[in-house]
The first five atom37 places (N, CA, C, CB, O) and aatype in JSON, in Angstrom:
{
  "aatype": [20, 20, 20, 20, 20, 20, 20, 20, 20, 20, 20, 20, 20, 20, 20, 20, 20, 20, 20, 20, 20, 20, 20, 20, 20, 20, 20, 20, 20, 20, 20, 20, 20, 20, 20, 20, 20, 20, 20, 20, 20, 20, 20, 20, 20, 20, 20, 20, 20, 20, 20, 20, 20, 20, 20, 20, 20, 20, 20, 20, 20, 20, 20, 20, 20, 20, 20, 20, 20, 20, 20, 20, 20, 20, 20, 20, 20, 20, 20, 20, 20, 20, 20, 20, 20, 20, 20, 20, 20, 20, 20, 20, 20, 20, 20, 20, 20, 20, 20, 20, 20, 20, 20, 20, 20, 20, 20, 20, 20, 20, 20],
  "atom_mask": [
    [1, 1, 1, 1, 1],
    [1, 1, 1, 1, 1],
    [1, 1, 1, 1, 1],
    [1, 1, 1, 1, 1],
    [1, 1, 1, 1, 1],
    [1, 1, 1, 1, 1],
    [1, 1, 1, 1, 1],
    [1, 1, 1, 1, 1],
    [1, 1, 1, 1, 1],
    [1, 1, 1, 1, 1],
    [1, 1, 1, 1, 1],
    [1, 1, 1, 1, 1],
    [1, 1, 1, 1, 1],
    [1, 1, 1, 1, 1],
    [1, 1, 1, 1, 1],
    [1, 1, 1, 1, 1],
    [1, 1, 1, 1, 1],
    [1, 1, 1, 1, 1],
    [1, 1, 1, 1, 1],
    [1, 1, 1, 1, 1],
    [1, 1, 1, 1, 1],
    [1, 1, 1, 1, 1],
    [1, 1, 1, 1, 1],
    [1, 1, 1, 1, 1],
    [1, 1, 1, 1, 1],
    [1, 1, 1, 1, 1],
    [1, 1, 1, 1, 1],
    [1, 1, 1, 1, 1],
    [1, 1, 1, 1, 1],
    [1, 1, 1, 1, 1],
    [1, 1, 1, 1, 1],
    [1, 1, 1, 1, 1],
    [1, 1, 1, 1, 1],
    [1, 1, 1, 1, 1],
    [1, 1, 1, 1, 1],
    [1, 1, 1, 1, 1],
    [1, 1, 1, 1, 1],
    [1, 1, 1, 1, 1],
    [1, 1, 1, 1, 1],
    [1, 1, 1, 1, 1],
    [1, 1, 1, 1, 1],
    [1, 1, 1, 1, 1],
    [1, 1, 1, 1, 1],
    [1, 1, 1, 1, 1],
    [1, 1, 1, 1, 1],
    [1, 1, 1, 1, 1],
    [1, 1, 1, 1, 1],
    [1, 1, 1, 1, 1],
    [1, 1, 1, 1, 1],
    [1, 1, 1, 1, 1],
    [1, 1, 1, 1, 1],
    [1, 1, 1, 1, 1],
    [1, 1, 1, 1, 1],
    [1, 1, 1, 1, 1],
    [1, 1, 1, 1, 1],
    [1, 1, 1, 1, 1],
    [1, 1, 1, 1, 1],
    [1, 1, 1, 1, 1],
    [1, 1, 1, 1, 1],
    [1, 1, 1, 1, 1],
    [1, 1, 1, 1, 1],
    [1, 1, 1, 1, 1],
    [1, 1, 1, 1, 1],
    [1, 1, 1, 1, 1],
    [1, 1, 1, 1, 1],
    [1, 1, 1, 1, 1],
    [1, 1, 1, 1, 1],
    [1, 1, 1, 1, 1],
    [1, 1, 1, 1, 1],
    [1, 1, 1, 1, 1],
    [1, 1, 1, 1, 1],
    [1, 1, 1, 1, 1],
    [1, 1, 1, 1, 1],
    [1, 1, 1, 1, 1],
    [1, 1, 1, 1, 1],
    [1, 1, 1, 1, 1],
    [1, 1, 1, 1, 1],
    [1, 1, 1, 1, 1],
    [1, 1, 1, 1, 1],
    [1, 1, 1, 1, 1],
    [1, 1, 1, 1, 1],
    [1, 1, 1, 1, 1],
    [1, 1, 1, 1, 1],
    [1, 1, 1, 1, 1],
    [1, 1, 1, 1, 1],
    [1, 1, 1, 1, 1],
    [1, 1, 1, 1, 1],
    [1, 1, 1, 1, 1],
    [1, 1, 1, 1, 1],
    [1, 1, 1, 1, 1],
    [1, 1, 1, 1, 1],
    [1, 1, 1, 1, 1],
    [1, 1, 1, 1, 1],
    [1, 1, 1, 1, 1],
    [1, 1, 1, 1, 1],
    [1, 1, 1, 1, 1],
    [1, 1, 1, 1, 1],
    [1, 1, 1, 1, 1],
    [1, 1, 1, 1, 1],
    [1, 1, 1, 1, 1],
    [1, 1, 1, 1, 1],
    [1, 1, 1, 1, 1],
    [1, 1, 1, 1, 1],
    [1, 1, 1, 1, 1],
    [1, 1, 1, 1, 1],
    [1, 1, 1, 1, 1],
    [1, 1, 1, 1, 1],
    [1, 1, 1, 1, 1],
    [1, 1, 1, 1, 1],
    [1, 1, 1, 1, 1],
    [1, 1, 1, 1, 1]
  ],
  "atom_positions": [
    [[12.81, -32.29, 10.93], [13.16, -32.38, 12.32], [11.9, -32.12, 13.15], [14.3, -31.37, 12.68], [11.19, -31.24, 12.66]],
    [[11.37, -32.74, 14.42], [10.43, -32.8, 14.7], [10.68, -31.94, 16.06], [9.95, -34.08, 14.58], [11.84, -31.67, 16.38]],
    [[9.62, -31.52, 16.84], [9.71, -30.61, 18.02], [10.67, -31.3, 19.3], [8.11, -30.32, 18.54], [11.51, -30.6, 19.87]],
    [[10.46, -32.53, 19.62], [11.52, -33.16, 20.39], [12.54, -33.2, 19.97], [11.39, -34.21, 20.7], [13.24, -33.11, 20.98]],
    [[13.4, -33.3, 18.86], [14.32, -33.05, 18.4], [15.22, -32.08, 18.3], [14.11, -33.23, 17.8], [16.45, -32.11, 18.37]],
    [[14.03, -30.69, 18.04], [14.79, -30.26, 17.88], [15.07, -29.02, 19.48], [14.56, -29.96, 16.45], [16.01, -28.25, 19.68]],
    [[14.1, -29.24, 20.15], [14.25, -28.82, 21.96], [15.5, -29.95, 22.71], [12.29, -29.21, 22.98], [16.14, -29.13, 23.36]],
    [[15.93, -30.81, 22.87], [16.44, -31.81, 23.05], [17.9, -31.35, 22.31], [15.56, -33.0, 22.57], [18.93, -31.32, 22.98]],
    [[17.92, -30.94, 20.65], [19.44, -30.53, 20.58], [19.75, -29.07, 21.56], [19.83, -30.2, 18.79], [20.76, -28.99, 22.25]],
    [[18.89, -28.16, 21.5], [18.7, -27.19, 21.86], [19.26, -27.05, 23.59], [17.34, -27.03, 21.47], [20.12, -26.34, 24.1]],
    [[18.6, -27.77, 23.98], [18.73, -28.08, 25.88], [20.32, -29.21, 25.82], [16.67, -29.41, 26.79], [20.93, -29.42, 26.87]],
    [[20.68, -29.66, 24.85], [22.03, -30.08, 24.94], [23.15, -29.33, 24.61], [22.14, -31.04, 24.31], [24.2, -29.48, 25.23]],
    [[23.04, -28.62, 23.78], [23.57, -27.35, 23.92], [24.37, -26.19, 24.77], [22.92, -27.06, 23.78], [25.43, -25.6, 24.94]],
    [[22.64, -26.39, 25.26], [22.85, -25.08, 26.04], [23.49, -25.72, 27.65], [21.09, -24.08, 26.19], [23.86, -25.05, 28.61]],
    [[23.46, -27.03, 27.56], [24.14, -28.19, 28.69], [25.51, -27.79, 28.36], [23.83, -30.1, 28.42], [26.26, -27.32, 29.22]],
    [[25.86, -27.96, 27.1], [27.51, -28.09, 27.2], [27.74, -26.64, 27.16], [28.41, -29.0, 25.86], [28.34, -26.4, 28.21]],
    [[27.59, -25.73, 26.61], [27.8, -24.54, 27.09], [28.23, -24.31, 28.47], [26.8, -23.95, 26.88], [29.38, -24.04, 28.82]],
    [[26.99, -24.47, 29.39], [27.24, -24.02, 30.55], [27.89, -24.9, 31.32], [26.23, -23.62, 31.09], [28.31, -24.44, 32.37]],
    [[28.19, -26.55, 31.02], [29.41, -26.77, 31.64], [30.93, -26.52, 31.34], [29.33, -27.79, 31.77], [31.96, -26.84, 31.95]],
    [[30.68, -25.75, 30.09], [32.25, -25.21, 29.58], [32.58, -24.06, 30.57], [32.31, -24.52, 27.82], [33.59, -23.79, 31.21]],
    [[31.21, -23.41, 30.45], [31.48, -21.86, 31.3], [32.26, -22.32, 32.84], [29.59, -20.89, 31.73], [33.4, -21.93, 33.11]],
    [[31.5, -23.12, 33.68], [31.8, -23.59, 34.63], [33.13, -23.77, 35.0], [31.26, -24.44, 34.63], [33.88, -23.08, 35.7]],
    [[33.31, -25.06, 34.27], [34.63, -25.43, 34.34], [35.52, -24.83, 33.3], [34.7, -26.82, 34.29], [36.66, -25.22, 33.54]],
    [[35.52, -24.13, 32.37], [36.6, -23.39, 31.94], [36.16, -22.34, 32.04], [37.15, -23.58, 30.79], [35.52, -22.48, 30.99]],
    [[35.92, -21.45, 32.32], [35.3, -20.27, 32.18], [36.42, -19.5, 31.0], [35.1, -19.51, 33.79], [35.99, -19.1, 29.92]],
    [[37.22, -19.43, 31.22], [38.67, -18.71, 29.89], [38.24, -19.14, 28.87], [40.5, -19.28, 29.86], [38.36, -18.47, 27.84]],
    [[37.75, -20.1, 28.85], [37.11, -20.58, 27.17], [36.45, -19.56, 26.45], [35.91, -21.78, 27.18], [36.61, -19.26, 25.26]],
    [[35.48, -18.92, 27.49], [34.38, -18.35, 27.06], [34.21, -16.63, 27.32], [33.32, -19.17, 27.71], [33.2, -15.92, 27.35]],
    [[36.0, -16.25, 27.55], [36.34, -14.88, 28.26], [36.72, -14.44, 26.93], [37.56, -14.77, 29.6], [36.48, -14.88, 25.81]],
    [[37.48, -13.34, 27.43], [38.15, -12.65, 26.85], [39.68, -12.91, 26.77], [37.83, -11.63, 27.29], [40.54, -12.38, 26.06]],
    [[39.76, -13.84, 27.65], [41.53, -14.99, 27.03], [41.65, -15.71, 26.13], [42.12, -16.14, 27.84], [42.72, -16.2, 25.77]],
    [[40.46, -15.91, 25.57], [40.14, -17.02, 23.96], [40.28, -15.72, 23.03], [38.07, -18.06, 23.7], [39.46, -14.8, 23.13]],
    [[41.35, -15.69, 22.12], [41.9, -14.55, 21.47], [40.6, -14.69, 20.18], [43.81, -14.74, 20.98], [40.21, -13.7, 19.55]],
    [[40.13, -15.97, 19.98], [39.36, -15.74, 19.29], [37.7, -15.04, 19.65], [39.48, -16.82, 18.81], [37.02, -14.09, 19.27]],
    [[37.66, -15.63, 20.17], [35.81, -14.8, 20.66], [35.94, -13.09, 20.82], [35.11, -15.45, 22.76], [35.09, -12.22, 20.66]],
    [[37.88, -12.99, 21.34], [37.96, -11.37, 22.14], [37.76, -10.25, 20.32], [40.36, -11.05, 23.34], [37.4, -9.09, 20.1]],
    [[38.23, -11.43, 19.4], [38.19, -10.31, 18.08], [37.02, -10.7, 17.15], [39.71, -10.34, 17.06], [36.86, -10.11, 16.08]],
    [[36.21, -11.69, 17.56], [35.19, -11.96, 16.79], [33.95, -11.18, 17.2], [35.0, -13.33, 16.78], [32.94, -11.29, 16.5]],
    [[33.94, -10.65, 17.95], [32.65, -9.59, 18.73], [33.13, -7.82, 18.44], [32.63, -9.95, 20.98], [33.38, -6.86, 19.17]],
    [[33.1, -8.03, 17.17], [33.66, -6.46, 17.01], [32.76, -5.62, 16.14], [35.19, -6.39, 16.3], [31.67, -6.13, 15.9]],
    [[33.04, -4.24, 15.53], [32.03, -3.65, 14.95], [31.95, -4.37, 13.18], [32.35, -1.9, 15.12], [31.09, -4.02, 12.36]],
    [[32.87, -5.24, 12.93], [32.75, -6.05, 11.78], [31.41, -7.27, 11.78], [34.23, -6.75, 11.67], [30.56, -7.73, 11.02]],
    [[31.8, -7.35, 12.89], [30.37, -8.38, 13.17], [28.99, -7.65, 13.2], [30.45, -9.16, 14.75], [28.06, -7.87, 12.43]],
    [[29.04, -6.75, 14.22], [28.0, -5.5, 13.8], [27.41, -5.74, 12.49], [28.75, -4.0, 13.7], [26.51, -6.46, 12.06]],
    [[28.25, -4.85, 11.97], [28.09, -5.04, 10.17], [27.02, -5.89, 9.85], [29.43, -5.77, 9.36], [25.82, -5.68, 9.71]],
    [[27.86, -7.14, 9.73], [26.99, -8.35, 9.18], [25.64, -8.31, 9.53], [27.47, -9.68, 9.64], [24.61, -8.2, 8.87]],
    [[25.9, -8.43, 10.93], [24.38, -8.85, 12.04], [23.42, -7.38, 11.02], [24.74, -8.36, 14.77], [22.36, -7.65, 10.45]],
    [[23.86, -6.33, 10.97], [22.78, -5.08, 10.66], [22.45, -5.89, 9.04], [23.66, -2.99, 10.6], [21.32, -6.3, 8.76]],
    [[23.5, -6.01, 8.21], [22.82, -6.63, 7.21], [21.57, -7.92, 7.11], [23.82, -6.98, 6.64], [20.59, -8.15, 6.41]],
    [[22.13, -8.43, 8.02], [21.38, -9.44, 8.29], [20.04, -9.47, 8.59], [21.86, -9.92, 9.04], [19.27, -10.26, 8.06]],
    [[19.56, -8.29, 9.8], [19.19, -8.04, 10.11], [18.06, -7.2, 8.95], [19.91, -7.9, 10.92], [16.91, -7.63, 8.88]],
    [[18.31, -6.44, 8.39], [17.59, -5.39, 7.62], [17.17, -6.42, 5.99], [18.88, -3.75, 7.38], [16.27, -6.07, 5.22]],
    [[18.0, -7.63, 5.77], [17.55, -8.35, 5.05], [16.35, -8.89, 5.88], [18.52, -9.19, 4.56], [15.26, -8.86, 5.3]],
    [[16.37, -9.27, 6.9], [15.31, -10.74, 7.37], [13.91, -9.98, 7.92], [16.15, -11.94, 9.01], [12.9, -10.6, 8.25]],
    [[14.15, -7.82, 7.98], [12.83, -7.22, 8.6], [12.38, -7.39, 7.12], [12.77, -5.49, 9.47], [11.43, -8.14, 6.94]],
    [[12.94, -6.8, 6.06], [12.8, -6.66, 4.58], [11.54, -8.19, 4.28], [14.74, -6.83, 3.68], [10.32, -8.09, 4.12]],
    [[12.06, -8.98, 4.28], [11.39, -10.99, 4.11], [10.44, -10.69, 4.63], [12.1, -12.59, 4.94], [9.39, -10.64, 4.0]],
    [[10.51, -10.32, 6.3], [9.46, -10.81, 7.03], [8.03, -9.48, 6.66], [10.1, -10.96, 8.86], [6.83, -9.62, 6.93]],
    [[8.64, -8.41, 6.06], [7.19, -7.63, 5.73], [6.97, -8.24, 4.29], [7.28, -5.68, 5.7], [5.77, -8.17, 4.01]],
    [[7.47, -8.63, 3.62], [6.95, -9.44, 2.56], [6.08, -10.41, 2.53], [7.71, -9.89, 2.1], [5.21, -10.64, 1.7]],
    [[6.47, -11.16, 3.82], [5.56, -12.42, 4.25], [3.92, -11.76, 4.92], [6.58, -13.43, 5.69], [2.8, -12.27, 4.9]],
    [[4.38, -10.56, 5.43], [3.2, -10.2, 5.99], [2.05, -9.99, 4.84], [3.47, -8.95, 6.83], [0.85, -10.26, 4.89]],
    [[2.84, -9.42, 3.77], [1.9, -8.73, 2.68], [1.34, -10.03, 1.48], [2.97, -7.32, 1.76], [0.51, -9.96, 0.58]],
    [[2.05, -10.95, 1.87], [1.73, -12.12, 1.16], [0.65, -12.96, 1.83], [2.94, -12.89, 0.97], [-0.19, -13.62, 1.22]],
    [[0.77, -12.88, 3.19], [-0.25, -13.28, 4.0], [-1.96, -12.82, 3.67], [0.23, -12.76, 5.32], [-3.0, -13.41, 3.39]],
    [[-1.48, -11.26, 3.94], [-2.7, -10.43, 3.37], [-3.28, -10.88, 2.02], [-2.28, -8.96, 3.19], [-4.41, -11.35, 1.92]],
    [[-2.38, -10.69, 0.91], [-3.11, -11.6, -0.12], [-3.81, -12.87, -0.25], [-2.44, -11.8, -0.8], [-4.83, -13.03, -0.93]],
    [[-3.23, -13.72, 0.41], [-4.18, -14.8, 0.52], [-5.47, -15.08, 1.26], [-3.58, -15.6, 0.83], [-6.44, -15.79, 1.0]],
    [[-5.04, -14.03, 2.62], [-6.18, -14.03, 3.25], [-7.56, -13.39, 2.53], [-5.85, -13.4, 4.42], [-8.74, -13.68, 2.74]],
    [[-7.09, -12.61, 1.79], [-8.4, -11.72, 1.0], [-8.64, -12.77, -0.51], [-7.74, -9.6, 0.44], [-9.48, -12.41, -1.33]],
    [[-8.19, -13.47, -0.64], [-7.9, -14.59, -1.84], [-9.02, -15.22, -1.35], [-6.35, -15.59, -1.94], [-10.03, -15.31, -2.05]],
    [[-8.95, -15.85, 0.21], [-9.75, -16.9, 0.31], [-10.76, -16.61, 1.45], [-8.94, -18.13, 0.5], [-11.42, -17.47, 2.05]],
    [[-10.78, -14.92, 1.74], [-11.7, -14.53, 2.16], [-11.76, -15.26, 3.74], [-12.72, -14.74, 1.14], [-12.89, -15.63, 4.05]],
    [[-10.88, -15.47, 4.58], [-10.73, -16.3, 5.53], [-9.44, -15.55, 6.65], [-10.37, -17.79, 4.77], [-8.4, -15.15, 6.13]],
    [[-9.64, -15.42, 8.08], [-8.26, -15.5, 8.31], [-7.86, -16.4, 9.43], [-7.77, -14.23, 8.53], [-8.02, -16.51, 10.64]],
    [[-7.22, -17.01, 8.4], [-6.7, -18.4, 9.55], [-5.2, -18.29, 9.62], [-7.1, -20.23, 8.91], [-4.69, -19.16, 10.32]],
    [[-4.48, -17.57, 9.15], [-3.02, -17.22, 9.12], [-2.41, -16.7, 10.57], [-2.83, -16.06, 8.0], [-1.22, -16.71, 10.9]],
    [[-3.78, -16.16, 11.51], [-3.22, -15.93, 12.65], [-1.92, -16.25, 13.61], [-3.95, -16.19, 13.05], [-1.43, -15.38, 14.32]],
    [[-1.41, -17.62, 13.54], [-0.89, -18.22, 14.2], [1.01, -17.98, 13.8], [-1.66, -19.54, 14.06], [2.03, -17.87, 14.47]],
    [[0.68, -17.99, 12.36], [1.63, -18.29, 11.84], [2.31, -16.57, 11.6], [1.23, -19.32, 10.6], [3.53, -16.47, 11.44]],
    [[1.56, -15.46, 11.6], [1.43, -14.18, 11.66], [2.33, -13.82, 13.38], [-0.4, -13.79, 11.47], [3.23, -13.09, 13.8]],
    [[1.47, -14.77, 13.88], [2.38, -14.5, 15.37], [3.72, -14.95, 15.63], [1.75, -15.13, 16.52], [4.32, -14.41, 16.56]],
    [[4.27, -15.83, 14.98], [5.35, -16.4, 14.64], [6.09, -15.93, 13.99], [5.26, -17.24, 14.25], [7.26, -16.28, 14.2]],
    [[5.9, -15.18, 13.17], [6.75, -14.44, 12.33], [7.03, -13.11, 12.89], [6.18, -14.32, 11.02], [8.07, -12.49, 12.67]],
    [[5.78, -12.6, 13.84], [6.29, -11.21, 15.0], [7.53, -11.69, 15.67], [5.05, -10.81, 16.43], [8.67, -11.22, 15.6]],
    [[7.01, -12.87, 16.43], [8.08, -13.19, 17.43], [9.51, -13.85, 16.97], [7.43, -14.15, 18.39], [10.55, -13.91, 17.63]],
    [[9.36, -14.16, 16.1], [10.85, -14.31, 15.35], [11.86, -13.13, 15.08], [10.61, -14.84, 13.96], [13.09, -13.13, 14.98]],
    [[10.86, -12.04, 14.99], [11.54, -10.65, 14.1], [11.69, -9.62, 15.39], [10.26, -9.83, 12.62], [12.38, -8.6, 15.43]],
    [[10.95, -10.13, 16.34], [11.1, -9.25, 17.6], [12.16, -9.92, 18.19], [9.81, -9.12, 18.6], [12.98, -9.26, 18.82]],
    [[12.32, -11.47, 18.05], [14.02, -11.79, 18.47], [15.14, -11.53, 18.49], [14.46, -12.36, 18.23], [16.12, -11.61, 19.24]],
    [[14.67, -10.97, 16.93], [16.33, -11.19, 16.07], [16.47, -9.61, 16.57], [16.47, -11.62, 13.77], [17.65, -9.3, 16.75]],
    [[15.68, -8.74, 16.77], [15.8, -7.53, 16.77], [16.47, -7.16, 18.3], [14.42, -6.94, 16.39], [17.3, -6.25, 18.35]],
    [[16.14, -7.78, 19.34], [16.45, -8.18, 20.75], [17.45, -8.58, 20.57], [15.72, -9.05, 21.48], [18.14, -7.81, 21.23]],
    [[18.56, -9.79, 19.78], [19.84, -9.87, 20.09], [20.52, -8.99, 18.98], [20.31, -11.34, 20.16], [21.62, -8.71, 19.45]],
    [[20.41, -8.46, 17.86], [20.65, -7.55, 17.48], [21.06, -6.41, 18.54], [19.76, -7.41, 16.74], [22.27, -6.21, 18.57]],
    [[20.4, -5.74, 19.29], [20.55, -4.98, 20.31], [21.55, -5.57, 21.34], [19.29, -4.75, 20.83], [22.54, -5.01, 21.81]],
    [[21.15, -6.59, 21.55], [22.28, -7.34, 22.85], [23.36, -7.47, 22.27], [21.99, -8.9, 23.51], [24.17, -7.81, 23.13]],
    [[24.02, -7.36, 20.93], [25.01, -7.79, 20.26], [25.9, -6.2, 20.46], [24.53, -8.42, 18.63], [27.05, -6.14, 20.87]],
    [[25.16, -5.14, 20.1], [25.3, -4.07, 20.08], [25.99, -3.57, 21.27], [24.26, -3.62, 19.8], [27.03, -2.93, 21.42]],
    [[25.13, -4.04, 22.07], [25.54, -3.67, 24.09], [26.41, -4.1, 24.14], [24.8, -4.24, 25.5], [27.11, -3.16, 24.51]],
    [[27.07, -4.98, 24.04], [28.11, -6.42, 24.44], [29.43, -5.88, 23.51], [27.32, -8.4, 23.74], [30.42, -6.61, 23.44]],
    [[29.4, -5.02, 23.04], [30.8, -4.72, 21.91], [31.05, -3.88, 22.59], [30.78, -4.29, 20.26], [30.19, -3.26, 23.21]],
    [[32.57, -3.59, 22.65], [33.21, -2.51, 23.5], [33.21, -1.28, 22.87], [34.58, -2.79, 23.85], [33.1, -0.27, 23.56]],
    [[33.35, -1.17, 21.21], [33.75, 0.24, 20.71], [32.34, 0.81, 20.66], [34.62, 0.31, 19.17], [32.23, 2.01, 20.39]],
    [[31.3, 0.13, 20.87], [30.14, 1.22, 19.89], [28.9, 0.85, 21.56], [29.29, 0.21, 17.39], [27.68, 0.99, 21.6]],
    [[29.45, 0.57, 22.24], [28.43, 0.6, 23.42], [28.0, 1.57, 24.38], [28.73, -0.18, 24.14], [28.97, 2.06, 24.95]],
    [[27.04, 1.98, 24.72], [26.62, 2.99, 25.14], [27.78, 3.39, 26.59], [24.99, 2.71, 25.38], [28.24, 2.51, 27.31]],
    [[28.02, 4.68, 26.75], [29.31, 4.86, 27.93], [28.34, 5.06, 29.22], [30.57, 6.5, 27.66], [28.82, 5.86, 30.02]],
    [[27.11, 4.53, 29.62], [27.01, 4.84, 30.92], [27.13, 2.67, 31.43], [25.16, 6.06, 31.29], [26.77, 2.43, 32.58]],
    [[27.55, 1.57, 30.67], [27.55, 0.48, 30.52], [28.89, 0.23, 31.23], [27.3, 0.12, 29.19], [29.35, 1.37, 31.23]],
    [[29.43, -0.23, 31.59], [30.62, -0.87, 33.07], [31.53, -1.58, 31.9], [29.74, -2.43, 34.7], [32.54, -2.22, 32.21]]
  ]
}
């Protein structure tokens, strides 16, 4: 999949989304019985597994990086080093937003 491709599914997406919100907004509430029980501390769960698998990978990748870089005495991995921060600083960011957004385990000074 190439970069237009895949920004283009991405921005269509996020098109129909927000004309669902719009015009249905209940779709996307807490009257869709499904979304109201799919955002719970079960999901939590997962997401932390998920989560603690993909920090786990991504220091692996780091240390694999390091090896090669001292392999070939070079460091040109920079780029791809930054990419892999900002991926793991993502997931870690909605991880947290996932956290906020649940009613049983959210901090009580939150509305």
């Amino acid at each position: 999949m190439n970069k237009t491709l895949g920004y283009g599914s991405l921005i269509a997406a996020a098109a129909v989304l927000l004309t669902a919100s719009f015009y249905q907004p209940q779709l996307l509430s807490d009257h869709n019985k499904f979304f109201k029980e799919f955002v719970n501390h079960e999901l939590l769960n997962v997401l932390g597994v998920i989560l603690a698998i993909t920090l786990a990978s991504a220091a692996q990748l780091h240390l694999k990086f390091n090896e090669i870089e001292e392999e070939f005495k070079n460091r040109g991995l920079t780029k791809t080093r930054s990419g892999v921060h900002q991926a793991t600083y993502c997931l870690i960011i909605l991880f947290l937003m996932a956290i906020l957004t649940d009613d049983n385990t959210g901090p009580s000074f939150l509305p």
